[in-house]
FIVO-405743 format. One record per residue (C-alpha): residue in one letter; x, y, z. Coordinates in pm, whole numbers, plus 50000, padded with zeros to 5 digits. Layout:
BEGIN
@code: A&xx: X&yy: Y&zz: Z
...
This chain:
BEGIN
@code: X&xx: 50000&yy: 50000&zz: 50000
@code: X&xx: 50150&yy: 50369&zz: 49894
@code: X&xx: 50109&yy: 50582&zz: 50201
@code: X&xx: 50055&yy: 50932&zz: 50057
@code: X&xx: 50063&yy: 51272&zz: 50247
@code: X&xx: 49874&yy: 51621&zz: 50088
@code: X&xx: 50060&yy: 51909&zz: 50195
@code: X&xx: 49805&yy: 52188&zz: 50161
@code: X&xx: 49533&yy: 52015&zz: 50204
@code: X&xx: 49249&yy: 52292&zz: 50314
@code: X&xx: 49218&yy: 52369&zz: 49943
@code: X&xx: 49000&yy: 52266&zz: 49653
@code: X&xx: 49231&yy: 52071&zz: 49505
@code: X&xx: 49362&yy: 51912&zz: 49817
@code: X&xx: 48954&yy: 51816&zz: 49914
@code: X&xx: 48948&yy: 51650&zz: 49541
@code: X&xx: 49274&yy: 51449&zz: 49582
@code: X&xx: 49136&yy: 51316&zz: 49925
@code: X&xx: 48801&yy: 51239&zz: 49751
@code: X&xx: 48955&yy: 51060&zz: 49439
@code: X&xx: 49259&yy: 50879&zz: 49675
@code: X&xx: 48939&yy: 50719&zz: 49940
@code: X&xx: 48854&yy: 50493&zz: 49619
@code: X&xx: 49216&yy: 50436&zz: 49478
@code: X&xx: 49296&yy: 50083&zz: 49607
@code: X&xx: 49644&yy: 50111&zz: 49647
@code: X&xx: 49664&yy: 50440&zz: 49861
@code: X&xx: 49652&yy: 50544&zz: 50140
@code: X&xx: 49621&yy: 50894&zz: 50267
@code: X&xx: 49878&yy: 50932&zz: 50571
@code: X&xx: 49934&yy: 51282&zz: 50610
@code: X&xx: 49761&yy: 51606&zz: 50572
@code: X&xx: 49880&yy: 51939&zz: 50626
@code: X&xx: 49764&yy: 52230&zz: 50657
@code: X&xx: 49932&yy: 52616&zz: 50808
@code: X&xx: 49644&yy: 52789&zz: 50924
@code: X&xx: 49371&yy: 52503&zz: 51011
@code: X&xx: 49676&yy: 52266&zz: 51213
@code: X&xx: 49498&yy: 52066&zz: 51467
@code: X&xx: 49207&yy: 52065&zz: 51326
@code: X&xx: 49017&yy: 51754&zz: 51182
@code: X&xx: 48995&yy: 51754&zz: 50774
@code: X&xx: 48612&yy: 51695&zz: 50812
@code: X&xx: 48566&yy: 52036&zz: 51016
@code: X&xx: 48685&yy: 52192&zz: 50735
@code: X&xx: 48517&yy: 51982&zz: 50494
@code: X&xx: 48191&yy: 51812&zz: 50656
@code: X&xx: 48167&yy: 51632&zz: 50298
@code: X&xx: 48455&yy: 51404&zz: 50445
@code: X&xx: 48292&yy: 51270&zz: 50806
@code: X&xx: 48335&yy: 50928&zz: 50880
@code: X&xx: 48532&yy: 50905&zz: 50587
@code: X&xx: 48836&yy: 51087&zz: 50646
@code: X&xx: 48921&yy: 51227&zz: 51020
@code: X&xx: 49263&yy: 51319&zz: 50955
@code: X&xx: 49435&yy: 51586&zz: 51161
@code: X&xx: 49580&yy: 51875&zz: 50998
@code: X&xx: 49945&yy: 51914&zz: 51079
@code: X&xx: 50189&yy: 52183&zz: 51070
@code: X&xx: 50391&yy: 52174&zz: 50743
@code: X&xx: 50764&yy: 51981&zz: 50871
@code: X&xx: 50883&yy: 51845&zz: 50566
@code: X&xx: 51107&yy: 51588&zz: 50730
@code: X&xx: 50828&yy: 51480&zz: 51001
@code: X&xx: 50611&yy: 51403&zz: 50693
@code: X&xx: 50844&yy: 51251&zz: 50504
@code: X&xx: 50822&yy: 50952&zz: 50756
@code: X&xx: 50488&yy: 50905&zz: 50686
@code: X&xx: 50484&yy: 50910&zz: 50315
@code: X&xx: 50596&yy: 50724&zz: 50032
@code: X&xx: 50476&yy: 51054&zz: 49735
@code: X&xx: 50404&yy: 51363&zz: 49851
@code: X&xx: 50155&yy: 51620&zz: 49665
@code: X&xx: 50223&yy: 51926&zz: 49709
@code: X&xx: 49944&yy: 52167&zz: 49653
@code: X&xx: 50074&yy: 52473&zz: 49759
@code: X&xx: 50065&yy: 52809&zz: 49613
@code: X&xx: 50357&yy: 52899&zz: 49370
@code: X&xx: 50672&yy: 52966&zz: 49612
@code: X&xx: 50583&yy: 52817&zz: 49921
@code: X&xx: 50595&yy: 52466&zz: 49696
@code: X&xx: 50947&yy: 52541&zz: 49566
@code: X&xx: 51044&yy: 52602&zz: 49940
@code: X&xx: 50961&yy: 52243&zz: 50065
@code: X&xx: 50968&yy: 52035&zz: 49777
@code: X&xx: 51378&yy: 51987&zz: 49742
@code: X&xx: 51368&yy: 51838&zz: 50082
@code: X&xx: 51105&yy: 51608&zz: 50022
@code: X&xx: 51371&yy: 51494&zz: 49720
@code: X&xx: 51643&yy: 51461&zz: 49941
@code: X&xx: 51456&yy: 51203&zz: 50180
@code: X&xx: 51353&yy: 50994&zz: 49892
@code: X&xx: 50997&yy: 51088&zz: 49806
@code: X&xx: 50861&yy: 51092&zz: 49488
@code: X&xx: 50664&yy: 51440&zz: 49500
@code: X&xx: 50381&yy: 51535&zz: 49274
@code: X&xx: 50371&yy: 51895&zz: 49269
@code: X&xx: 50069&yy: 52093&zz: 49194
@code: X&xx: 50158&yy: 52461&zz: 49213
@code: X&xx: 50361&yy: 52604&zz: 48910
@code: X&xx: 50731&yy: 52603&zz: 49080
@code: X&xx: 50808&yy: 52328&zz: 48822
@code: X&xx: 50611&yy: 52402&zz: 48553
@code: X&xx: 50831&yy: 52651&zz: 48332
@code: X&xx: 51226&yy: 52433&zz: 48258
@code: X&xx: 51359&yy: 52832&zz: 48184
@code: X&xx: 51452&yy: 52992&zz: 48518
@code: X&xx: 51466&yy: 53345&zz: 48359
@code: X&xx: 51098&yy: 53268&zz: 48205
@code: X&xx: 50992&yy: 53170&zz: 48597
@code: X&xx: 51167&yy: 53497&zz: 48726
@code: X&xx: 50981&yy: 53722&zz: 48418
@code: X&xx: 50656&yy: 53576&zz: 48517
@code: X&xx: 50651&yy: 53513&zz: 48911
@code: X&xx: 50987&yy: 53568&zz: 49092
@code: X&xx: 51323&yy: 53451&zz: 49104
@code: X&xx: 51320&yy: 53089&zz: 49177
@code: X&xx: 51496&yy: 52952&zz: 49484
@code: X&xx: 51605&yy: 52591&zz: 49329
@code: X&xx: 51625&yy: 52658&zz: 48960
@code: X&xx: 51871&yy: 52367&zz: 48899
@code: X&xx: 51554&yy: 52143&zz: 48972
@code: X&xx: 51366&yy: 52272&zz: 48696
@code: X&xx: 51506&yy: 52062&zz: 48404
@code: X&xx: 51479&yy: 51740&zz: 48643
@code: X&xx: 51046&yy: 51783&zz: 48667
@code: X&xx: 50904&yy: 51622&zz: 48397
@code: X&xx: 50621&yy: 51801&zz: 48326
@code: X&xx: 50247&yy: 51631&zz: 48369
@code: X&xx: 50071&yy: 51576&zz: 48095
@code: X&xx: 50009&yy: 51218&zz: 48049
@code: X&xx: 49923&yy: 51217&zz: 47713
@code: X&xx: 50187&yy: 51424&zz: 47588
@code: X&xx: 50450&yy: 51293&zz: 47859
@code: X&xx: 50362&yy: 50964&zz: 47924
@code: X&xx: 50737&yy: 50776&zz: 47872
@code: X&xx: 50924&yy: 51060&zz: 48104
@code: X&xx: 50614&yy: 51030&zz: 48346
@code: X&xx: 50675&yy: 50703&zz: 48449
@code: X&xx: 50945&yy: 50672&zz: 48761
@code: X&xx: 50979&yy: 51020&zz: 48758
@code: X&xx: 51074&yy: 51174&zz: 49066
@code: X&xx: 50941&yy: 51518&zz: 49044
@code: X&xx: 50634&yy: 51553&zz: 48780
@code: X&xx: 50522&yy: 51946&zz: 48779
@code: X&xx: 50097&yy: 51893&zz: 48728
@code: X&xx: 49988&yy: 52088&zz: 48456
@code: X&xx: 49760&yy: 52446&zz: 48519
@code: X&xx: 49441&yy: 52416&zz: 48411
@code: X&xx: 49411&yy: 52629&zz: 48139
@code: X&xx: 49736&yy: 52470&zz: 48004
@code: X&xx: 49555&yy: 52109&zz: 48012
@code: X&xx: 49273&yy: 52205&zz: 47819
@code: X&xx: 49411&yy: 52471&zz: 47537
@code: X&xx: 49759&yy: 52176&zz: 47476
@code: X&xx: 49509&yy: 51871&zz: 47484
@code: X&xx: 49313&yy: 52095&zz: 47203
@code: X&xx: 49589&yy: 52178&zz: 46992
@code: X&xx: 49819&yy: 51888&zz: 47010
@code: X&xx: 49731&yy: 51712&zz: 46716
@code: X&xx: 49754&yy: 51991&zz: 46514
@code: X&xx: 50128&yy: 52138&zz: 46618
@code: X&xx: 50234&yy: 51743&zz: 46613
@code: X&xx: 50147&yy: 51703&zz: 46258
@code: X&xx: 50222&yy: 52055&zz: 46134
@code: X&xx: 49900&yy: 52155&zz: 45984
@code: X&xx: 49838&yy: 52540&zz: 46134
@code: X&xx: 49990&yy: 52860&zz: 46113
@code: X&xx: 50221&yy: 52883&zz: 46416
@code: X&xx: 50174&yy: 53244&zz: 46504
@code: X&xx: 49812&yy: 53288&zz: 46468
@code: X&xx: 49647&yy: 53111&zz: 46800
@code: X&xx: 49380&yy: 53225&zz: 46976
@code: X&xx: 49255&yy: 53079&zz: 47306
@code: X&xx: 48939&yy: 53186&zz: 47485
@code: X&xx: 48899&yy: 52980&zz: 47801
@code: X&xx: 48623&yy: 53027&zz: 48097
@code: X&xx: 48647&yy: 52875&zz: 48420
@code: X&xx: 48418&yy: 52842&zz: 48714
@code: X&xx: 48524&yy: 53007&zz: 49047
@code: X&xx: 48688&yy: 52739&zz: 49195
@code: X&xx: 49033&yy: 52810&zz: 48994
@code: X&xx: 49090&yy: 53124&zz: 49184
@code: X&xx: 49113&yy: 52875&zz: 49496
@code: X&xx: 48952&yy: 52891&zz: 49853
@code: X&xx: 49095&yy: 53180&zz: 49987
@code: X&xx: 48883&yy: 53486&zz: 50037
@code: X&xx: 48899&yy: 53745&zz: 49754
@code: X&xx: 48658&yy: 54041&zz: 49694
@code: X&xx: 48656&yy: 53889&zz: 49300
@code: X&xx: 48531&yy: 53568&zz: 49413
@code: X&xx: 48236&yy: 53684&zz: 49617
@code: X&xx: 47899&yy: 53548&zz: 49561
@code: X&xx: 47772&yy: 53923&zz: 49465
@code: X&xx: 48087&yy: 54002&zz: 49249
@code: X&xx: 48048&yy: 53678&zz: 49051
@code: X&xx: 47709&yy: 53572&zz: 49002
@code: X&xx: 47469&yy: 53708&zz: 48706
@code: X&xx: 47806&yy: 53838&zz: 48562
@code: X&xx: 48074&yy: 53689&zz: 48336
@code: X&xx: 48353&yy: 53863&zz: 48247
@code: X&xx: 48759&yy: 53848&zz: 48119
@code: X&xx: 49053&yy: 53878&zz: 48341
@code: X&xx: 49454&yy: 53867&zz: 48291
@code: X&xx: 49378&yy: 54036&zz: 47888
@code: X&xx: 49665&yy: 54158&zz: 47693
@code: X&xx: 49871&yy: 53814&zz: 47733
@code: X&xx: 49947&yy: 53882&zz: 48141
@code: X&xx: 49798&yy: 53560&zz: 48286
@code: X&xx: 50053&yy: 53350&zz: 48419
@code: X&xx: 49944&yy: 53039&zz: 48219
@code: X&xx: 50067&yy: 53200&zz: 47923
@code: X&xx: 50436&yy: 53135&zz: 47930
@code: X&xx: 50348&yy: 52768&zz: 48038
@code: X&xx: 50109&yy: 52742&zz: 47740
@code: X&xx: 50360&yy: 52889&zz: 47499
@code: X&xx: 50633&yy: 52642&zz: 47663
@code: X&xx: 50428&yy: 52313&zz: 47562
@code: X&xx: 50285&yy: 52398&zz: 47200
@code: X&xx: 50620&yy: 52551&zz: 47091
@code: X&xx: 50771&yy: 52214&zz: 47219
@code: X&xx: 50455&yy: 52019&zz: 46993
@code: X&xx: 50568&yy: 52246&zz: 46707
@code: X&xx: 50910&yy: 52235&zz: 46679
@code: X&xx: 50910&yy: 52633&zz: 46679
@code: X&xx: 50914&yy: 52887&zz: 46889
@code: X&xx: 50536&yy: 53028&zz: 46898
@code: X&xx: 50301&yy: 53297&zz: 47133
@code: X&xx: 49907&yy: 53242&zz: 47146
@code: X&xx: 49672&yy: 53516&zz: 47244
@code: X&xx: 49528&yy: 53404&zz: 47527
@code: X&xx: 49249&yy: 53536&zz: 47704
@code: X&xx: 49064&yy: 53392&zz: 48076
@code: X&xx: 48705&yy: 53425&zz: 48164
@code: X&xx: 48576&yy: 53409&zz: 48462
@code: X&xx: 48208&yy: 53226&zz: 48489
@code: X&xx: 47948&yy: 53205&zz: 48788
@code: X&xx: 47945&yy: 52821&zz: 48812
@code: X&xx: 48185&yy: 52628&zz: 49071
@code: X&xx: 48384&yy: 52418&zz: 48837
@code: X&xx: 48439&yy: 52337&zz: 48451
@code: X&xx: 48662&yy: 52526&zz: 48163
@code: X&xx: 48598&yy: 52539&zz: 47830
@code: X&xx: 48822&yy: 52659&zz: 47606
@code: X&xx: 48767&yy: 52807&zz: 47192
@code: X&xx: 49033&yy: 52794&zz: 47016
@code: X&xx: 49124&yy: 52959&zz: 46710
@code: X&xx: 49370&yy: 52871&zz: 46436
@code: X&xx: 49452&yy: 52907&zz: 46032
@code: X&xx: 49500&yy: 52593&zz: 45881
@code: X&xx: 49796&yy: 52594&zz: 45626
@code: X&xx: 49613&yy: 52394&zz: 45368
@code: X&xx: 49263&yy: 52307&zz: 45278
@code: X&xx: 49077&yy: 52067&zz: 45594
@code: X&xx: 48734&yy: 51930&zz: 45664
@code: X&xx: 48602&yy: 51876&zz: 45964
@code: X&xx: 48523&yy: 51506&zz: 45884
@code: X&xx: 48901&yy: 51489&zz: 45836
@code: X&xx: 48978&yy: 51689&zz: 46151
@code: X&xx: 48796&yy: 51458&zz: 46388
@code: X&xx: 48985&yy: 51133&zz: 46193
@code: X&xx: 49311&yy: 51304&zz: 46249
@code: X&xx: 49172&yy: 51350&zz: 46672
@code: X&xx: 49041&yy: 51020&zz: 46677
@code: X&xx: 49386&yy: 50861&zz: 46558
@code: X&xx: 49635&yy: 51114&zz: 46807
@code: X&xx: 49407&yy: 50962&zz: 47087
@code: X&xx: 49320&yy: 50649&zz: 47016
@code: X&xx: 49361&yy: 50408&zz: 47320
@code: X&xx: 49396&yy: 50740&zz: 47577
@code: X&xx: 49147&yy: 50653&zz: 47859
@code: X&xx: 49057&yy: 51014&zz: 47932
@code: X&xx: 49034&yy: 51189&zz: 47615
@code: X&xx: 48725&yy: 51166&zz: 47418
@code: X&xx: 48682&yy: 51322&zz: 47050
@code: X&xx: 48297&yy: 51366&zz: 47013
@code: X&xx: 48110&yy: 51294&zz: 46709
@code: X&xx: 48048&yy: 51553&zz: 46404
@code: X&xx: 47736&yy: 51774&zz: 46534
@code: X&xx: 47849&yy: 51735&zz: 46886
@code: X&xx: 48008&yy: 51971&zz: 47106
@code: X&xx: 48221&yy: 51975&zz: 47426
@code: X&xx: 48044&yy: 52144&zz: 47800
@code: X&xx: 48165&yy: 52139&zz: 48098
@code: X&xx: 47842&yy: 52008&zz: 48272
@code: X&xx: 47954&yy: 51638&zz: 48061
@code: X&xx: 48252&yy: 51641&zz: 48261
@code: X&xx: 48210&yy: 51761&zz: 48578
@code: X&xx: 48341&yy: 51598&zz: 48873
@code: X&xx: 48555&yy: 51355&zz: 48595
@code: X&xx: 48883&yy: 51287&zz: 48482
@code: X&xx: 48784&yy: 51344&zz: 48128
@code: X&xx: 48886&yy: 51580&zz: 47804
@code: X&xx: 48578&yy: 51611&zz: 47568
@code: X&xx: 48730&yy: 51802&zz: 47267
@code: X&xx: 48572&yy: 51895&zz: 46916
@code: X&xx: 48755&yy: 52043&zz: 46644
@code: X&xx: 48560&yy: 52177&zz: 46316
@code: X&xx: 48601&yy: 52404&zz: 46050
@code: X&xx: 48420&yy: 52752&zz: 46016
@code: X&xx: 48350&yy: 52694&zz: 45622
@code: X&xx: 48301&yy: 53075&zz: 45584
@code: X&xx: 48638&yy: 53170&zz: 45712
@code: X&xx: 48846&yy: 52881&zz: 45663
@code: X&xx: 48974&yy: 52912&zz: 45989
@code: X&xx: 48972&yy: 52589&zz: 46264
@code: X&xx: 48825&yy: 52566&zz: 46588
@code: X&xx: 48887&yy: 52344&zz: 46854
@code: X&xx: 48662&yy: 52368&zz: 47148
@code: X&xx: 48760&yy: 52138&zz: 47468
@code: X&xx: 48603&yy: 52099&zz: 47813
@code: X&xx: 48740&yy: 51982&zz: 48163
@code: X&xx: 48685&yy: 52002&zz: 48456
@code: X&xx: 48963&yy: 52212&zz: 48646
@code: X&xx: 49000&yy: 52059&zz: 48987
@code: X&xx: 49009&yy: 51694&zz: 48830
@code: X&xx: 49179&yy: 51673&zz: 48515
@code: X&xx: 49270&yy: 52063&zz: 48573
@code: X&xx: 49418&yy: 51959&zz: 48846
@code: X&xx: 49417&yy: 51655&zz: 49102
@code: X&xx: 49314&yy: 51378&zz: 48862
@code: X&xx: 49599&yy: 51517&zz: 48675
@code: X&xx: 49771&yy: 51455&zz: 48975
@code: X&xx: 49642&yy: 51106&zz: 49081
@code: X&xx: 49693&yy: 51019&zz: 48682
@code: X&xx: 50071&yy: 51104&zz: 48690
@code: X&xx: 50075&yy: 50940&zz: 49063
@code: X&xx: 49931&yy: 50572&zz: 48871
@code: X&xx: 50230&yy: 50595&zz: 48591
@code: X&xx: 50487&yy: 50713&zz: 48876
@code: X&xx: 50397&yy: 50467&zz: 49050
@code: X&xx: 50354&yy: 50166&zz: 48841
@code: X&xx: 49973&yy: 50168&zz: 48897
@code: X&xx: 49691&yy: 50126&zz: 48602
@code: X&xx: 49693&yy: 50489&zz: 48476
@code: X&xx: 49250&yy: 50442&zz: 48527
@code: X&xx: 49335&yy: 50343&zz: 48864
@code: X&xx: 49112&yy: 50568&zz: 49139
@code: X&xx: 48981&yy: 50775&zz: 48798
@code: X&xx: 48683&yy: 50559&zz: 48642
@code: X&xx: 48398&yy: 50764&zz: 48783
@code: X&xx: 48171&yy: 50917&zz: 48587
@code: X&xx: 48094&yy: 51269&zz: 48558
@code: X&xx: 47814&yy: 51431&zz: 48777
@code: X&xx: 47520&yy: 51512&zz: 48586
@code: X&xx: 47291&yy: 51711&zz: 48606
């Protein structure tokens, strides 16, 4: 049995790793930490979890933990990760890490975009999450840096179309919306009930979100070229789900009949992507509470132009399915393992 600890585990994301890890058959949850709820029971902060899981929340002492666990996930805002995770590597733990510390393999990129980081020789040793992208350097990795959200869902989208070379590099356009949840549980005037619901509106415009350099990272690696994307966040009153339009121009002549063959082969055999039919489209309320990528791609026969639209949801594969996912091929597990529930609807 892997005994697991969740540092940070107060949060959305560490709730949804304890709720997908009580079904995983060969885990179990040993640790959970938490700064500002120590002592505390995990199911007075979530009631969801009573009788299930009755775990105290301890103080965050990366070598006390260390003794309970066999992989750690971190899932810790950016900088407080990067503080405790080279220790966890030291003692021998395989850490999954959820924040983006590990996410950009350029140091100067992290520094442009966040801060200077504090162990930048450990950014070319993460291998970085994405399963279906990833999946060789994935497995007995040490350190796997989970992908953002909005990463997962605009990459997923456009990877069969930078792998085979068929768009116009320098003419992407992403429009992604994403429930409330992705800002996280802290309190923030933006993420009041009042300031959110009967509204809908964009955030981080002009190319300043901090997915952006993470994005550009992954499809310029696809490509083979460096490339930028115009990228531009919504935020949407619902509690989880993103759906993402993208936009690109085709370098020659496509159908959409040809466009979901070309899907349909890239994923063939993955166990959480699913290419829907001609006619069908992607929402976030068919994969809520899953592990699942519904994607669509289609041509707009007016312009010419392609348009792949994709739907997760962001605190599963967004974010600790991801994690769990990477977790199974770490550890030598079926990849499904812990992930084969269905999505909650309605």
């Amino acid at each position: 049995m892997l005994k697991v600890a969740i540092v940070g585990a107060s949060g959305y994301t560490g709730l949804e790793l304890i709720r997908i890890l009580h079904c995983h058959p060969e885990v179990a949850v040993t640790c959970l930490t938490s700064e500002q709820s120590a002592g505390k029971s995990i199911s007075d902060i979530f009631p969801t979890l009573r009788g299930r899981c009755d775990l105290l929340l301890e103080n965050l002492e990366p070598v006390r933990i260390a003794e309970k666990a066999d992989l750690v996930f971190t899932a810790l805002p950016h900088k407080a990760a990067m503080e405790v995770v080279p220790t966890f590597l030291k003692l021998g733990k395989k850490v999954v890490d959820l924040s983006a510390d590990y996410r950009l393999s350029d140091p100067a990129v992290y520094g442009e975009w966040y801060e200077p980081h504090m162990n930048p020789a450990y950014l070319k040793k993460a291998v970085y999450g994405l399963p279906e992208i990833r999946r060789s350097k994935i497995k007995g990795a040490k350190l796997v840096a989970n992908p953002g959200c909005y990463p997962t869902s605009i990459i997923l989208g456009l990877a069969p179309l930078l792998k085979k070379g068929l768009i116009r590099t320098q003419s992407i356009i992403a429009d992604s919306a994403s429930g409330v949840t992705g800002a996280g549980r802290s309190a923030k005037v933006d993420s009041l009930y009042c300031e959110v619901n009967e509204g809908y509106k964009a955030y981080g415009v002009g190319g300043i979100h901090r997915h952006t350099p993470e994005i550009e990272q992954e499809l310029s690696l696809l490509a083979g070229v460096s490339l930028k994307v115009t990228f531009t966040p919504h935020l949407v009153p619902m509690d989880r789900g993103i759906l993402s339009t993208i936009y690109a121009a085709p370098l020659n002549e496509l159908t959409t009949a040809k466009l979901i063959n070309l899907y349909e082969e890239f994923y063939e055999g993955e166990p959480f992507v699913r290419v829907l039919p001609h006619g069908r489209l992607p929402s976030t309320s068919f994969v809520r509470g899953s592990n699942f990528c519904d994607i669509a791609p289609m041509i707009d026969t007016r312009t010419g132009r392609i348009i792949v639209v994709s739907a997760i949801d962001n605190l599963v594969k967004g974010a600790s399915g991801q994690a769990v996912q990477n977790m199974n091929l770490i550890c030598g597990f079926p990849e499904t393992t812990g992930l084969d529930a269905l999505a909650l609807f309605p």
